[in-house]
N, C-alpha and C positions, 0 to 999 in steps of 0.2 A: 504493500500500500504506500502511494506516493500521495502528495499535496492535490493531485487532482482527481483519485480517486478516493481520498478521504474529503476532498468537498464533495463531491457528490454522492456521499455515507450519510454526510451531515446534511445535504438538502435535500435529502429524499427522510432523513428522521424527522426535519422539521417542519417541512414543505417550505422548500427556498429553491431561489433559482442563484446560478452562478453568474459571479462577474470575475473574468480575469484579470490579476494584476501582473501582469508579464510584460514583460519589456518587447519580448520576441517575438511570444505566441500571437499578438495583433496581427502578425503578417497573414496573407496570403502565397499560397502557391511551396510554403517550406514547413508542412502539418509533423510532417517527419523530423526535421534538421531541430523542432523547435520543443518538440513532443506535444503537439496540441491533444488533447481525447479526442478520440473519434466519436461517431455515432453510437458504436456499439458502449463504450465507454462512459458517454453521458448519462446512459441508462433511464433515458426521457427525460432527463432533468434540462429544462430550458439552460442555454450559454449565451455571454456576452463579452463581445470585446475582444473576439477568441476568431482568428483567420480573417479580418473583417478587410483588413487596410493595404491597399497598393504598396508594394515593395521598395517604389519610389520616394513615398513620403517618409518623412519623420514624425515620431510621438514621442512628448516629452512629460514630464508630470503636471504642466498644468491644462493640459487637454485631457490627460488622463483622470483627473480631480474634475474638471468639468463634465466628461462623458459620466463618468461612476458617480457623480451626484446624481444626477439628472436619472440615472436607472436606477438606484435606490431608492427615488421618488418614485417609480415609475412600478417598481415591484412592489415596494407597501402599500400603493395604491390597489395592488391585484388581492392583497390581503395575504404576499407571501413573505416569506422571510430572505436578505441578500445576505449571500454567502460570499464572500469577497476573497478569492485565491489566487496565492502568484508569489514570487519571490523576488521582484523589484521592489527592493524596501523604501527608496524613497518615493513611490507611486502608495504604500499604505500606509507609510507618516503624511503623507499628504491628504490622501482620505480620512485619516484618523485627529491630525492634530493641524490641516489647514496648511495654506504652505502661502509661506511670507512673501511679499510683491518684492519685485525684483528691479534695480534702476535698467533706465534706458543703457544698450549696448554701446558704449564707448568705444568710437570704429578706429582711431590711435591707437588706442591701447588692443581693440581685439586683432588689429593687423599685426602689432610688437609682438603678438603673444603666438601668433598663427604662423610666422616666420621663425619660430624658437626652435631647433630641433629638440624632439621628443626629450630626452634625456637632459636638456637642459630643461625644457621646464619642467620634470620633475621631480629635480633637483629644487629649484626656486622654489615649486608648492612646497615641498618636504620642508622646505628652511622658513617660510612664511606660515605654513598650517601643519605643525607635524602629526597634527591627529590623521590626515587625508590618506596618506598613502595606505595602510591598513584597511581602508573603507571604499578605495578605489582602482576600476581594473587601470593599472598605470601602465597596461600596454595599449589602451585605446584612446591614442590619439585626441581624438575631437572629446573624450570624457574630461582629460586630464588641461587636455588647454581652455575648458569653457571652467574650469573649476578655479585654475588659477588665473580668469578673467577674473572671475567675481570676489577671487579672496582680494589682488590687487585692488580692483574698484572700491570695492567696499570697504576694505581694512579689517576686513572680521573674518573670524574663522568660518569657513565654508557650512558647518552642522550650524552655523547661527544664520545666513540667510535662507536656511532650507527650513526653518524652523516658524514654527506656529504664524498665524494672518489669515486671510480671507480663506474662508471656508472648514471644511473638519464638520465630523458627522459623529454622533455619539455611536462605540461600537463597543464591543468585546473583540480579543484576538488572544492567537494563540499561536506561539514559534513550533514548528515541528521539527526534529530534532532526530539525530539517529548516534549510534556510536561509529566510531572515526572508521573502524575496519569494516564493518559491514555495510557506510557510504562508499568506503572507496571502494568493495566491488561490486554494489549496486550502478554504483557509475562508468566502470569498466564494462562491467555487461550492456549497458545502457548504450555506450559509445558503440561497440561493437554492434550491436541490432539498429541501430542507429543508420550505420553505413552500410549496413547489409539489407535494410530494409528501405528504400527510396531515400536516401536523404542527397547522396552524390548527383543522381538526375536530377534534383529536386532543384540543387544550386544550380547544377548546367543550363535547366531551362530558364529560371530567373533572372540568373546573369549575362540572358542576352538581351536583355533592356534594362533600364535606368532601375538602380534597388540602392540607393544610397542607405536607404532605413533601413534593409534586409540584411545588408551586409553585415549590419553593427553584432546579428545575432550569432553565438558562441559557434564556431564551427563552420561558416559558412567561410572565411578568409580562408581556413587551411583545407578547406576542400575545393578550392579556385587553385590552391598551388598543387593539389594532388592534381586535377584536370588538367593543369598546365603543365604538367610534367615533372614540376621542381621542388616536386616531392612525393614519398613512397606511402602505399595504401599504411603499411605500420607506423611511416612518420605520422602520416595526418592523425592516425589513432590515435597516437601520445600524446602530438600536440591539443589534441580536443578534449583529452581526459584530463591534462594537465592543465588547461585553461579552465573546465568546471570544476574541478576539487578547486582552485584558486574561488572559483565566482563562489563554490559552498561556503566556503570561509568566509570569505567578506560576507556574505548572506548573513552568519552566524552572527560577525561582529555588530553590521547593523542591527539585527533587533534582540543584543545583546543591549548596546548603549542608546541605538535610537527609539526605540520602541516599544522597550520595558513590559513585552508581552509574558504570562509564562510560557514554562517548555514542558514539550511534553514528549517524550523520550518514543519513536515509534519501534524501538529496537525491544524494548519493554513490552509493549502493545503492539504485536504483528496482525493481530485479528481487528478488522474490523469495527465487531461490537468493543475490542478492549479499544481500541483508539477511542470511542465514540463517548463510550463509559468517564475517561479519563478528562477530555475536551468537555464533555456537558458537567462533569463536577465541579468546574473549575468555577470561581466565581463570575459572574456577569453573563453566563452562561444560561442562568434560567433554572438548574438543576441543583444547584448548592445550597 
């Protein structure tokens, strides 16, 4: 049992429908690359938010606060309950605790910053914000130079302009959580059915037209360098398995410090009812 088949444990215990909080899974055309649930998966529980958006665009958290408000209105008006899942933590600190306005783009400073080679700016954030690197992937590029726009601009640590303002919806949540050996080879295995199960064609067709947004998601770079030859089906494996244990971790850190949810061990709880049991005991839950 993963994060998206234990929301859809919980929306079918409480009649809820789901909203996706993924960074990735928005996409179309990469179900596979992203691990979206299929049909059979959903188990009729209504999905949102989940394969919806052209590969070209970008989505960032405050579209994402804006969509996921607007269907949580939208479901308690049906009389159901939102089940809100995904592991882009600043997408459910934003649903949960509102996410602070942000100044207009300074086009000086964001061209200084867009000309930095990588490694110099993340050098610069690390000596301006040293909490950042621990909480962000500091091989993507375009993450790590809009981070240290806004710590420059601002003069504040990065977790302080991401932090509380317009919007935020009263919830309950819950971190899920496994032990370190049994992630890593749920994620090995994961990687592997991964690219044996459509994910390679997946990026070949997408990335013959414009996917700027698609690109950002885990695996799809180093499956353009397996395609391109300049690299071996076992390198892209390492390097995809080696990049999600990395994103597991930052996941961990943020709703360790940003989101003060509790955890709830699913290595403890592999059955279902015991997840569910564990998740509805919890205060705010309804069953406590």
């Amino acid at each position: 049992m993963g994060k998206s088949s234990f929301a859809v444990a919980l929306a079918r215990r409480v009649g809820g429908e789901v909203i996706g909080a993924d960074a990735f899974q928005v996409y179309r055309g990469i179900p596979v690359l992203t691990s979206q649930p299929g049909e059979s998966e959903r188990g009729g529980v209504p999905h949102h938010l989940i394969g919806f958006l052209d590969p070209a665009e970008r989505f960032d958290a405050g579209r994402f606060l804006r969509e996921a408000t607007r269907l949580v209105g939208e479901i308690r008006a049906r009389g159901n309950v939102p089940v809100v899942a995904g592991g882009t933590g600043l997408y459910l600190k934003a649903l949960a605790k509102g996410l602070a306005a942000l100044p207009e783009p300074d086009a000086e400073l964001r061209a200084a910053v867009s000309s930095m080679p990588l490694g110099e700016a993340v050098r610069l954030l690390a000596e301006k914000d040293p909490a950042v690197p621990g909480a962000l992937d500091l091989k993507n590029p375009a993450r790590v130079r809009r981070a240290l726009e806004l710590v420059l601009q601002t003069g504040r640590p990065l977790a302080e302009s991401r932090s509380g303002g317009e919007g935020g919806i009263d919830c309950a949540g819950v971190c899920l959580v496994r032990e370190r050996g049994e992630l890593r080879q749920r994620i090995g295995t994961n990687v592997s059915a991964m690219l044996a199960g459509g994910a390679v064609e997946e990026v070949a067709e997408v990335s013959k037209g414009p996917c700027a947004g698609a690109r950002r998601a885990i695996g799809f770079r180093e499956i353009e360098a397996l395609l391109s030859g300049a690299s071996s089906l076992e390198n892209c494996r390492d390097a995809i398995q080696s990049a999600t244990r990395q994103y597991a971790k930052r996941q961990l850190t943020w709703c360790r410090t940003q989101l003060n949810f509790p955890q709830v061990d699913l290595s403890e709880h592999p059955s279902p009812d015991s997840a569910l049991g564990a998740v509805l005991g919890l205060p705010g839950f309804g069953l406590a």
